[in-house]
PDB file of N, H, CA, C and O in Angstrom:
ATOM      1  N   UNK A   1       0.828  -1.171   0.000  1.00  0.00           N
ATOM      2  CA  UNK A   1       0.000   0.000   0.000  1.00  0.00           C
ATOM      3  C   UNK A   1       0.881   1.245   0.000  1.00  0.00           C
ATOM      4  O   UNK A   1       1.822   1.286   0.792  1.00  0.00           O
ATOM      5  N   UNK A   2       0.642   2.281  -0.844  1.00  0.00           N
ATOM      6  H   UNK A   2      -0.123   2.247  -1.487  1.00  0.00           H
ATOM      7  CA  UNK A   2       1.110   3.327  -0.692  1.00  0.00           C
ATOM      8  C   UNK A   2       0.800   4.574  -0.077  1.00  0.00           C
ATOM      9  O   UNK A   2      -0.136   5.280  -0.453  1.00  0.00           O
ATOM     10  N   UNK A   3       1.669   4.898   0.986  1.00  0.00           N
ATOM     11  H   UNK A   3       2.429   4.324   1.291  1.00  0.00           H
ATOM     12  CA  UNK A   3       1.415   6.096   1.790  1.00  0.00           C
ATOM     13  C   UNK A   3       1.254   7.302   0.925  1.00  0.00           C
ATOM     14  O   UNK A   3       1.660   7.328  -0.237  1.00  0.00           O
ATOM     15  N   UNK A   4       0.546   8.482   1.619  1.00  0.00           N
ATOM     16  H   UNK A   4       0.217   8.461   2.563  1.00  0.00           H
ATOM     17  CA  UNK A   4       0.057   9.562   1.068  1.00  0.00           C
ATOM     18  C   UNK A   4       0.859  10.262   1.556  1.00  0.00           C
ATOM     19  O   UNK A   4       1.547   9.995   2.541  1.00  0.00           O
ATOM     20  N   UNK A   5       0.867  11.570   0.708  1.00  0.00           N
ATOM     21  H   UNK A   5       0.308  11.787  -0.092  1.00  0.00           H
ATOM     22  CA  UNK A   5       1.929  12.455   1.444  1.00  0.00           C
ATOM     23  C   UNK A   5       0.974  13.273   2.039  1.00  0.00           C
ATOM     24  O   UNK A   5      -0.250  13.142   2.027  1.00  0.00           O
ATOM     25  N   UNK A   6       1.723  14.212   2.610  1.00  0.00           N
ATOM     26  H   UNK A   6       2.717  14.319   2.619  1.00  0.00           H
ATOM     27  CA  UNK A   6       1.201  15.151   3.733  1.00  0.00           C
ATOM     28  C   UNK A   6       0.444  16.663   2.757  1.00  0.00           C
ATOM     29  O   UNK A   6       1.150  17.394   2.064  1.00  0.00           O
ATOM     30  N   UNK A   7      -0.336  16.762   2.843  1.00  0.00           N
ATOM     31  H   UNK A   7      -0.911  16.168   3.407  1.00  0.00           H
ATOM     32  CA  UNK A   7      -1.074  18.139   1.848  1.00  0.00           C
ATOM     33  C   UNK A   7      -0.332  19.511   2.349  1.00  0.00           C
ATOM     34  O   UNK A   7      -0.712  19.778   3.489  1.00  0.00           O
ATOM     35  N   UNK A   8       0.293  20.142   2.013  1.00  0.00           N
ATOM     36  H   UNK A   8       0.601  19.925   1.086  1.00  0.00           H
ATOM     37  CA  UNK A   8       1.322  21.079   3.252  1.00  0.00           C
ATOM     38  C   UNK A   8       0.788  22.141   2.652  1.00  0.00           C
ATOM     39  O   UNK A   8       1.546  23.078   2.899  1.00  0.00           O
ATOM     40  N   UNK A   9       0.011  22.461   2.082  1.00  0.00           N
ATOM     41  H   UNK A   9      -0.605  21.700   1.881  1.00  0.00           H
ATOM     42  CA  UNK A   9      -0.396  23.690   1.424  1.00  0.00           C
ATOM     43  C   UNK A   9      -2.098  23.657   2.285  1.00  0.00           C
ATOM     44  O   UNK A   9      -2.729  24.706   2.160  1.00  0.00           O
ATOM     45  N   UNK A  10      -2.549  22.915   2.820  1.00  0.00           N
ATOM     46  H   UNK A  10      -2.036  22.063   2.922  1.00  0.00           H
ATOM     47  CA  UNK A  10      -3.621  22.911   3.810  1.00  0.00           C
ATOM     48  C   UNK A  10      -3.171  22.969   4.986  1.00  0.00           C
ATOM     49  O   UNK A  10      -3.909  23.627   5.719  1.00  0.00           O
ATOM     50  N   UNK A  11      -1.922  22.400   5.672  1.00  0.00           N
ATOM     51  H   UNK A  11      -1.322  21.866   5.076  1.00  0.00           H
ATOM     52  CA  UNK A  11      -1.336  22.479   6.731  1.00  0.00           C
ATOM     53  C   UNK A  11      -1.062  24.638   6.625  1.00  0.00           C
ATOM     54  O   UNK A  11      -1.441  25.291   7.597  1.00  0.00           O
ATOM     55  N   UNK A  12      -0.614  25.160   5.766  1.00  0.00           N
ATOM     56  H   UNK A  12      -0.307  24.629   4.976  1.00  0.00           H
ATOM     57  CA  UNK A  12      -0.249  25.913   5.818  1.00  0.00           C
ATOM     58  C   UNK A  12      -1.500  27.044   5.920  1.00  0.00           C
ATOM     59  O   UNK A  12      -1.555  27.972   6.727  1.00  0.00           O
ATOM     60  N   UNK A  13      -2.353  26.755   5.020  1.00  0.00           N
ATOM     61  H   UNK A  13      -2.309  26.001   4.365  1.00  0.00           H
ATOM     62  CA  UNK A  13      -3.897  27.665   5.541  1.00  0.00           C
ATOM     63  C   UNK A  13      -4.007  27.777   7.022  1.00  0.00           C
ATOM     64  O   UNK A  13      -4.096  28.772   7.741  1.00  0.00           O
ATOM     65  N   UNK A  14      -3.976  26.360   7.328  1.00  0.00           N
ATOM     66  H   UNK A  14      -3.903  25.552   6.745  1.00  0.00           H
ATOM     67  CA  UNK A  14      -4.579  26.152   8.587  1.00  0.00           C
ATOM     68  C   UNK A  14      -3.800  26.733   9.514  1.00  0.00           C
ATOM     69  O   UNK A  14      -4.376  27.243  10.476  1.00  0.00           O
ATOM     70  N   UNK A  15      -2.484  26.783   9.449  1.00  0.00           N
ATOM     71  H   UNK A  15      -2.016  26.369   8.668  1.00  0.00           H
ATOM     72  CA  UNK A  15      -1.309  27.948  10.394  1.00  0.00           C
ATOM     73  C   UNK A  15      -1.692  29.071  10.166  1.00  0.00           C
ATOM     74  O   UNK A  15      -1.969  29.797  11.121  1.00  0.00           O
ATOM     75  N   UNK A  16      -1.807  29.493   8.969  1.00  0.00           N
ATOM     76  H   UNK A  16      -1.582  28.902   8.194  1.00  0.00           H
ATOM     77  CA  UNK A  16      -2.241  31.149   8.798  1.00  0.00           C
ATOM     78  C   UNK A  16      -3.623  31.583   9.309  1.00  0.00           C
ATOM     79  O   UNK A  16      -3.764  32.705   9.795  1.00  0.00           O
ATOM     80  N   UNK A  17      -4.464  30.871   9.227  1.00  0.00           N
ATOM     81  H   UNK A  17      -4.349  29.959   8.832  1.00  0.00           H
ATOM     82  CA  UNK A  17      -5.709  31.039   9.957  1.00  0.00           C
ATOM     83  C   UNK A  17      -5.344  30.830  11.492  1.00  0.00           C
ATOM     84  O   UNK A  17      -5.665  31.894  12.021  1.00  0.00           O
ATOM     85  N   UNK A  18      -4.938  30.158  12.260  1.00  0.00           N
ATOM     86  H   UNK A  18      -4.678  29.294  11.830  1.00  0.00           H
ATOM     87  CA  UNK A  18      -4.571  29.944  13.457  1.00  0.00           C
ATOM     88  C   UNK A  18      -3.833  31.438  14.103  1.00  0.00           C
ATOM     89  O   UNK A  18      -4.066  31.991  15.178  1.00  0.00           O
ATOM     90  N   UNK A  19      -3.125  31.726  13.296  1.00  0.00           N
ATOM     91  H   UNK A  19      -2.936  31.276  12.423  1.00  0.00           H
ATOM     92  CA  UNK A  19      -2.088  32.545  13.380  1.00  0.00           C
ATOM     93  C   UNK A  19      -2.449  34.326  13.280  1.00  0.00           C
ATOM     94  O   UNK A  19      -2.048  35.263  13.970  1.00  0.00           O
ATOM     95  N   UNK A  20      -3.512  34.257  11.932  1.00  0.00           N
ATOM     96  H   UNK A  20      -3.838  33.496  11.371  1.00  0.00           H
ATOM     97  CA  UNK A  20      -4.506  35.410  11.951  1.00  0.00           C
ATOM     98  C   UNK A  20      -5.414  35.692  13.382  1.00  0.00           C
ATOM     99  O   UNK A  20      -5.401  36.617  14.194  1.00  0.00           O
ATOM    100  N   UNK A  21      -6.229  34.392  13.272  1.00  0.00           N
ATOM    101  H   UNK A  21      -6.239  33.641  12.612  1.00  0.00           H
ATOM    102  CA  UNK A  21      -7.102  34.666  14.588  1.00  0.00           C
ATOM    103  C   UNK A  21      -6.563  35.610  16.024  1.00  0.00           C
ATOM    104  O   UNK A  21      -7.198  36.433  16.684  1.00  0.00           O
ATOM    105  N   UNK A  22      -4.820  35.001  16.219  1.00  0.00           N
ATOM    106  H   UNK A  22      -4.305  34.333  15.683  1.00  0.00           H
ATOM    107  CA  UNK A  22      -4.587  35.353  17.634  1.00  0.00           C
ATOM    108  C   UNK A  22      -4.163  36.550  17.328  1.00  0.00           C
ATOM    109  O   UNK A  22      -3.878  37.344  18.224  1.00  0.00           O
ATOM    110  N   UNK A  23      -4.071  36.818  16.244  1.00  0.00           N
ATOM    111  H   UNK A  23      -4.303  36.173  15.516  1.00  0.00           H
ATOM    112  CA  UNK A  23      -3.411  38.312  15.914  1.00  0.00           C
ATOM    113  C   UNK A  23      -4.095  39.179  15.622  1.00  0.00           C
ATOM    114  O   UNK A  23      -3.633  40.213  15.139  1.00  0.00           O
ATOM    115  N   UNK A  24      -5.444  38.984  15.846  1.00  0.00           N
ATOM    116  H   UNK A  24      -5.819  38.144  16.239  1.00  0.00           H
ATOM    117  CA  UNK A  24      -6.625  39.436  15.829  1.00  0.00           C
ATOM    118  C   UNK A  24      -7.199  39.651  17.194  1.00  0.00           C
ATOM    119  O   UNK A  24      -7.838  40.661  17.490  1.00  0.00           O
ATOM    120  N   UNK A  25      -6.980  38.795  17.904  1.00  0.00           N
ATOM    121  H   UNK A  25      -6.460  37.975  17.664  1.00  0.00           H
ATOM    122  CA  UNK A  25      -7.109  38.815  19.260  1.00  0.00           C
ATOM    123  C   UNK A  25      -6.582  39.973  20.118  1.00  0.00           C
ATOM    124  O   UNK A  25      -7.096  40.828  20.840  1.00  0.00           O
ATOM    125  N   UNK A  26      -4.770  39.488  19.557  1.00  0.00           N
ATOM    126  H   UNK A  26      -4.353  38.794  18.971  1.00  0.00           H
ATOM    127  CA  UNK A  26      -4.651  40.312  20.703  1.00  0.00           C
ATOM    128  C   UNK A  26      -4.528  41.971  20.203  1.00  0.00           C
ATOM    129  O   UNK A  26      -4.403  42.838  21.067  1.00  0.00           O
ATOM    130  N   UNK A  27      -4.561  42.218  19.196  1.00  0.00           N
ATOM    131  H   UNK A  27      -4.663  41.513  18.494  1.00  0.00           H
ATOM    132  CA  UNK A  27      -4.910  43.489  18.663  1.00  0.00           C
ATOM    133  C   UNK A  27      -6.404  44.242  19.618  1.00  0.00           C
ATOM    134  O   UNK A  27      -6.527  45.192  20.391  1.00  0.00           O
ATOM    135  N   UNK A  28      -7.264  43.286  19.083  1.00  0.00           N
ATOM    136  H   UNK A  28      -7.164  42.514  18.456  1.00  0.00           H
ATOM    137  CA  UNK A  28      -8.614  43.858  20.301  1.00  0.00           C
ATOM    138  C   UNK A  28      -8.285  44.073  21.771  1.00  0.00           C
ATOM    139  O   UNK A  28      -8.735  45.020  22.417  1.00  0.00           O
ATOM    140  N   UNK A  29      -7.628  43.316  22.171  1.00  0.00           N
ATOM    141  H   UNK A  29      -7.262  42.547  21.647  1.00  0.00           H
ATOM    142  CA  UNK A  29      -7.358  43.040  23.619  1.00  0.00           C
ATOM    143  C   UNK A  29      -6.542  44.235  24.009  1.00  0.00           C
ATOM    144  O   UNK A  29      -6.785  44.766  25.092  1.00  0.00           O
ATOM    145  N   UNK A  30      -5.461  44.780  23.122  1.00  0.00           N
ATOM    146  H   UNK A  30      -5.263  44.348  22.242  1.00  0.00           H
ATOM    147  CA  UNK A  30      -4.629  45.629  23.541  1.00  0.00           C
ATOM    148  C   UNK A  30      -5.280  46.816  23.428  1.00  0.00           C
ATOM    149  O   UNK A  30      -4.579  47.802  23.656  1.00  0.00           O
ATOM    150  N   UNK A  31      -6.729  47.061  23.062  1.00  0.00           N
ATOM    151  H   UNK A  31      -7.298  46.259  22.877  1.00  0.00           H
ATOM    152  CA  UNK A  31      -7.186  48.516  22.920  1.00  0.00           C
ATOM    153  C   UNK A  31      -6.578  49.615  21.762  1.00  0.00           C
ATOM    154  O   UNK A  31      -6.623  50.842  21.850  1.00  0.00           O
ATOM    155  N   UNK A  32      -5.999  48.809  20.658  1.00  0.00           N
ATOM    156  H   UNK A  32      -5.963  47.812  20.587  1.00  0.00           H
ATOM    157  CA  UNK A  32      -5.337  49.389  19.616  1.00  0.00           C
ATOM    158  C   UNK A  32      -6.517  49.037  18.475  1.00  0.00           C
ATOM    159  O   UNK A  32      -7.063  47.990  18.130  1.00  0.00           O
ATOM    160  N   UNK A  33      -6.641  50.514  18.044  1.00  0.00           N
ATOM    161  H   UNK A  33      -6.197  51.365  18.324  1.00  0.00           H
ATOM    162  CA  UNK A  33      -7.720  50.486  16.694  1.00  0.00           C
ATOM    163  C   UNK A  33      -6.935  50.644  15.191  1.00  0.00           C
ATOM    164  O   UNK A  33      -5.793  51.100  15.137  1.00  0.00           O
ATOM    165  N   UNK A  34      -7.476  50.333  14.311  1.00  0.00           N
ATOM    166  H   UNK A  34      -8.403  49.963  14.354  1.00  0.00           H
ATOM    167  CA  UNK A  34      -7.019  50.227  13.045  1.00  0.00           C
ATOM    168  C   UNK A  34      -7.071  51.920  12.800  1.00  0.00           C
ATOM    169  O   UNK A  34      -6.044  52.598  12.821  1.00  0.00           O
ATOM    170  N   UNK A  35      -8.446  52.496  12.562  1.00  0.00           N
ATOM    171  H   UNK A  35      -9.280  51.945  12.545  1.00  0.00           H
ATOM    172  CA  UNK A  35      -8.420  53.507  12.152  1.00  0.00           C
ATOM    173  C   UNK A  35      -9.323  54.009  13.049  1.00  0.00           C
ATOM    174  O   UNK A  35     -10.005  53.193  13.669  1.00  0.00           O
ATOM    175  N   UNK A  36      -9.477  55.209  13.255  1.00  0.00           N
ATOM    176  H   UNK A  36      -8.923  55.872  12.752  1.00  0.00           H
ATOM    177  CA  UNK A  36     -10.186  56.343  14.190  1.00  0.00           C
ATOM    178  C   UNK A  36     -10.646  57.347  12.931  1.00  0.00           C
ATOM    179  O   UNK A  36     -10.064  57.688  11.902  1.00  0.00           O
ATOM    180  N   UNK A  37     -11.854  57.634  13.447  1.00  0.00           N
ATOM    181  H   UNK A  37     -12.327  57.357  14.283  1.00  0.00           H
ATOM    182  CA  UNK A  37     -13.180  58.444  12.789  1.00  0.00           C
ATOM    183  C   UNK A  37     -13.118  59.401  13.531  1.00  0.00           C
ATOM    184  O   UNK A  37     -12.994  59.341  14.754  1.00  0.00           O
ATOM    185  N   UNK A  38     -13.197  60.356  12.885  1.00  0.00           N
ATOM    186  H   UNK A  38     -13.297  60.405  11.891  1.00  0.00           H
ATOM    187  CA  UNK A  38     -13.126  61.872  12.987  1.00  0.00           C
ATOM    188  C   UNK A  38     -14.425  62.247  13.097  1.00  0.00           C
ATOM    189  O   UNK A  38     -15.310  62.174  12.245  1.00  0.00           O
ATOM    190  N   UNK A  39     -14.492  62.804  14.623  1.00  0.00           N
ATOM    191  H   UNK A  39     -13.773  62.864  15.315  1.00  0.00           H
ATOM    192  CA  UNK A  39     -15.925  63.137  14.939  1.00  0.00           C
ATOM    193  C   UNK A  39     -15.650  64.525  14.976  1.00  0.00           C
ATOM    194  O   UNK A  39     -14.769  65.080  15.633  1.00  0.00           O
ATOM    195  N   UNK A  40     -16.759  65.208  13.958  1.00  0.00           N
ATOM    196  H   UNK A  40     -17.475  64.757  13.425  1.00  0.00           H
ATOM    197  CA  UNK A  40     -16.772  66.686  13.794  1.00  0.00           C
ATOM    198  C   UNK A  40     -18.279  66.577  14.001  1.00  0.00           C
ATOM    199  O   UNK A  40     -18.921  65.536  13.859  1.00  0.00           O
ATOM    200  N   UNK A  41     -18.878  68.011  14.425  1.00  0.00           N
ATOM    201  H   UNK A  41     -18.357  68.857  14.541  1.00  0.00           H
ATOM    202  CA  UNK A  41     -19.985  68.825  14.537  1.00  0.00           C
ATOM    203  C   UNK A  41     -20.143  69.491  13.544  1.00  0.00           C
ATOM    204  O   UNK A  41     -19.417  70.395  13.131  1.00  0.00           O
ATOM    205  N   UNK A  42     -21.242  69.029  13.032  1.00  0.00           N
ATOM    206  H   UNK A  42     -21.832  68.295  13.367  1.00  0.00           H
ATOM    207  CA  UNK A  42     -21.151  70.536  11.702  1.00  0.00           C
ATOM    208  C   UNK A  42     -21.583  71.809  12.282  1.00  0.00           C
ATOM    209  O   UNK A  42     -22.343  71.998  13.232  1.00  0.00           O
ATOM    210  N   UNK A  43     -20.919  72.707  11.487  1.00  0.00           N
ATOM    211  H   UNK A  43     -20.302  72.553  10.716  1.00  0.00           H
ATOM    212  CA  UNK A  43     -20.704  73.676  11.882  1.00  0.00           C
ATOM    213  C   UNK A  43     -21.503  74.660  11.383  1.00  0.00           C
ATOM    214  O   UNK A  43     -21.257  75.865  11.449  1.00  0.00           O
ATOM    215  N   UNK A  44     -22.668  74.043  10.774  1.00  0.00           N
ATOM    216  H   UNK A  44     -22.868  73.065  10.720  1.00  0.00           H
ATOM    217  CA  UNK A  44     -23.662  74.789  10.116  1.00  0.00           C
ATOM    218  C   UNK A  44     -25.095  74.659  10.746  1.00  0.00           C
ATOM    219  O   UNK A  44     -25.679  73.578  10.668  1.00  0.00           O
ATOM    220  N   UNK A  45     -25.604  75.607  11.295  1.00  0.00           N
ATOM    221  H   UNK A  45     -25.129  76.485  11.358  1.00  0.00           H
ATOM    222  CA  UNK A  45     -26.711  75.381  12.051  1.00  0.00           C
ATOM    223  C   UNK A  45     -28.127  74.806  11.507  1.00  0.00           C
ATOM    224  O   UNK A  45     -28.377  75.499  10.521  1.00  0.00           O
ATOM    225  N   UNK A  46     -28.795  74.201  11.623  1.00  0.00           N
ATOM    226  H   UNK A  46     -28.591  73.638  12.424  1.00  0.00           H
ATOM    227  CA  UNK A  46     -29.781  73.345  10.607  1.00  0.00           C
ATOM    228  C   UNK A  46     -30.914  74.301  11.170  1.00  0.00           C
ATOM    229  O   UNK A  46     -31.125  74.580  12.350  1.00  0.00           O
ATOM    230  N   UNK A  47     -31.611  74.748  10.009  1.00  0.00           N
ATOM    231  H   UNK A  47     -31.439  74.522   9.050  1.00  0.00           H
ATOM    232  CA  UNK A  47     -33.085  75.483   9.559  1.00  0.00           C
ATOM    233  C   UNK A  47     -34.068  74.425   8.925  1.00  0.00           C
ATOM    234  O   UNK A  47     -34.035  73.277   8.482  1.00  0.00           O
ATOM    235  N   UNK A  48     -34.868  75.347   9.107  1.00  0.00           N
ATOM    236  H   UNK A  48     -34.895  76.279   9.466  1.00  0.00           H
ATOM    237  CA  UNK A  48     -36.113  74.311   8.547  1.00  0.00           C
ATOM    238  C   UNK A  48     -36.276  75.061   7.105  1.00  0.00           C
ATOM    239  O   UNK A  48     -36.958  74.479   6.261  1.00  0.00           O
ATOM    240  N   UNK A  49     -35.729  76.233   6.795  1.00  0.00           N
ATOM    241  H   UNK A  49     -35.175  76.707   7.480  1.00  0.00           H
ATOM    242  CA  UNK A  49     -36.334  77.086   5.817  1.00  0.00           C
ATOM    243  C   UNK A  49     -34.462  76.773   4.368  1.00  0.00           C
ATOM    244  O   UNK A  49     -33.334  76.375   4.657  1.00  0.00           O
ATOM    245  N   UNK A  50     -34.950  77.129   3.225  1.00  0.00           N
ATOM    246  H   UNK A  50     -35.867  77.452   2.990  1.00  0.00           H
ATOM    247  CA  UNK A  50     -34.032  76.188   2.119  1.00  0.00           C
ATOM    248  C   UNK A  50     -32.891  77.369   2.066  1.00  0.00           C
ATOM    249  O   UNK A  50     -33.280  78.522   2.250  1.00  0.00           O
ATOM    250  N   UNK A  51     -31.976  77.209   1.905  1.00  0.00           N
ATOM    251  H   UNK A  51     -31.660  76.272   1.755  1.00  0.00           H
ATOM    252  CA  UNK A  51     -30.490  78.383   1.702  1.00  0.00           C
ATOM    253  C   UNK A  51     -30.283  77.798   0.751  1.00  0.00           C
ATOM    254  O   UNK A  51     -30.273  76.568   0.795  1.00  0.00           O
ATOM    255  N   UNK A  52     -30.004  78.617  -0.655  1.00  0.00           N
ATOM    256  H   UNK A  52     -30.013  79.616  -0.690  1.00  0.00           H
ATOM    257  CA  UNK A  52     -28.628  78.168  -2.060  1.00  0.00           C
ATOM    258  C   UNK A  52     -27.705  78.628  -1.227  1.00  0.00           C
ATOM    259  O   UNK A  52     -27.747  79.585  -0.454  1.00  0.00           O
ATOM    260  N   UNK A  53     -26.433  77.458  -1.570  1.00  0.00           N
ATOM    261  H   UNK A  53     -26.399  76.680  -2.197  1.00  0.00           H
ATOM    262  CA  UNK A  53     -25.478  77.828  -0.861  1.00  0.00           C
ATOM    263  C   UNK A  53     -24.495  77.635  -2.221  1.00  0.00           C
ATOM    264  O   UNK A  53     -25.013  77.368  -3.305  1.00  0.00           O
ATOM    265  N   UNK A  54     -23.020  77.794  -2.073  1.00  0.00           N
ATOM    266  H   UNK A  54     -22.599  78.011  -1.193  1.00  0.00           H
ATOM    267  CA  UNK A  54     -22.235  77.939  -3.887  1.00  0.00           C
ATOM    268  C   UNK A  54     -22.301  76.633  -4.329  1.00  0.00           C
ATOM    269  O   UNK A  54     -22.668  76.351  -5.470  1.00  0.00           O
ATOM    270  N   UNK A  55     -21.947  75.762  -3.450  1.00  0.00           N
ATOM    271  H   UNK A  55     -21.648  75.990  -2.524  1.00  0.00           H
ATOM    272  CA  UNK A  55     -22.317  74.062  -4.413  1.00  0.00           C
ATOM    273  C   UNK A  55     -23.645  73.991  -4.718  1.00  0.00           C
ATOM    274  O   UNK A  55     -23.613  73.409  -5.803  1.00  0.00           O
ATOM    275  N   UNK A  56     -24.893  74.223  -4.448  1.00  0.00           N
ATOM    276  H   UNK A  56     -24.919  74.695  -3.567  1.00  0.00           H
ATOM    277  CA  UNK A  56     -26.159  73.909  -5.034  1.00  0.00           C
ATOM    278  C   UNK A  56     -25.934  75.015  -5.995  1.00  0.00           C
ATOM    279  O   UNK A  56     -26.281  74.718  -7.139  1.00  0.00           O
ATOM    280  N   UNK A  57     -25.510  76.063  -5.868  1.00  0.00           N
ATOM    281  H   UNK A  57     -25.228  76.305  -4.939  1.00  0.00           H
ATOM    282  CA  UNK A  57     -25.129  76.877  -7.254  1.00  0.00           C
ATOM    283  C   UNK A  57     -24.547  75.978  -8.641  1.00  0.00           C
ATOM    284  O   UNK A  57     -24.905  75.867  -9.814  1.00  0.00           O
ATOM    285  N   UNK A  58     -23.742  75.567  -8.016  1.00  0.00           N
ATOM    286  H   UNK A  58     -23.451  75.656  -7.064  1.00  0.00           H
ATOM    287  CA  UNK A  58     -22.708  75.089  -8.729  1.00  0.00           C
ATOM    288  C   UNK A  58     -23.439  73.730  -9.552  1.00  0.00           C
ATOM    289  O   UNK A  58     -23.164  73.693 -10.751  1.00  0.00           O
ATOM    290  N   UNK A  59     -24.357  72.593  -9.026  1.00  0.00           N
ATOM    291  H   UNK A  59     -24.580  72.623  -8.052  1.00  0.00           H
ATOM    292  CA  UNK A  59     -25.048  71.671  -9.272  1.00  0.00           C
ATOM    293  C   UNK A  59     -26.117  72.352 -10.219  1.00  0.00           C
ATOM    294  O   UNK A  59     -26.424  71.694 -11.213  1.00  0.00           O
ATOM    295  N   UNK A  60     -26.772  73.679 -10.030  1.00  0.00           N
ATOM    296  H   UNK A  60     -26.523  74.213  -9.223  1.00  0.00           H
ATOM    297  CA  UNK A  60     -27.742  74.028 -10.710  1.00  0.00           C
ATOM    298  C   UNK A  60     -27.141  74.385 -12.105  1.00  0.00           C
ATOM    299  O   UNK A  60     -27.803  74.216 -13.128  1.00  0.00           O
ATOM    300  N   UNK A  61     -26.005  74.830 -12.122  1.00  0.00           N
ATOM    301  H   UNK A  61     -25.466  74.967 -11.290  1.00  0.00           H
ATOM    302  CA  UNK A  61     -25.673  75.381 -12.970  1.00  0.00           C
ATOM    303  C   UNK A  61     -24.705  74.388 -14.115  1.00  0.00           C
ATOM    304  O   UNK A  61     -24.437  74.688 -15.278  1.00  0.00           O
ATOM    305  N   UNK A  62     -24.296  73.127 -13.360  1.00  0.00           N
ATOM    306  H   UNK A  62     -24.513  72.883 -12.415  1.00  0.00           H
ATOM    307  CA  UNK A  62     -24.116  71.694 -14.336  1.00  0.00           C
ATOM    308  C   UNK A  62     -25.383  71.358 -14.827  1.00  0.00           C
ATOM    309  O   UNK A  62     -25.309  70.873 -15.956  1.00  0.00           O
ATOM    310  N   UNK A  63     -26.580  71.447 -14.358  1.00  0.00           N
ATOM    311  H   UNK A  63     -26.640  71.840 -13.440  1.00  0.00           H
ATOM    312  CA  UNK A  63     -27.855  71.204 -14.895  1.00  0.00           C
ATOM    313  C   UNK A  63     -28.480  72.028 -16.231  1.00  0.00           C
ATOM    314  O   UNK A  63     -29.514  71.737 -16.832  1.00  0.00           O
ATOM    315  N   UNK A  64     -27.760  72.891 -16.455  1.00  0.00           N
ATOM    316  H   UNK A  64     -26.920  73.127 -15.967  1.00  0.00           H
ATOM    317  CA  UNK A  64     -28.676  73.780 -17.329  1.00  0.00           C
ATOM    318  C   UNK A  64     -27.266  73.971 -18.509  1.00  0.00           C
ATOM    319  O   UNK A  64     -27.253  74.800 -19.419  1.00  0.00           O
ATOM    320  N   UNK A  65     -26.278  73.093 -18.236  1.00  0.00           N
ATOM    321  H   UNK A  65     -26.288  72.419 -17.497  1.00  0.00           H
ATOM    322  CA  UNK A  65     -24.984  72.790 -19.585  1.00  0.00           C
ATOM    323  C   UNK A  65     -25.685  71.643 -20.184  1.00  0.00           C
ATOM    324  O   UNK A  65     -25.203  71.065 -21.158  1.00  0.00           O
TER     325      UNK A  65
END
């Protein structure tokens, strides 16, 4: 009977997945974020009533080329 060889290219997924996971882990664990979101306030006070402002200018005026 002939032995099989070893699939080492599934052995090797299976390390990199093993290997991802904990490095995934301890990334969360350490309180280290990938990227941070920029929390701004706009700075424009919201009305109920309509303002043209220069970009809706600007949109109206691609509309009528």
């Amino acid at each position: 009977m002939k032995k099989q060889q070893p699939d080492l290219n599934r052995r090797s997924l299976l390390k990199a997945l093993s290997i991802g996971g904990t490095a995934g882990v301890a990334i969360a664990a350490s309180g280290v974020s990938v990227a941070h979101a920029a929390e701004t306030k706009p700075s424009v006070k919201h009305t109920d009533s309509y303002h043209e402002t220069a970009h809706i200018r600007s949109y109206y005026n691609s509309l009528r080329s």
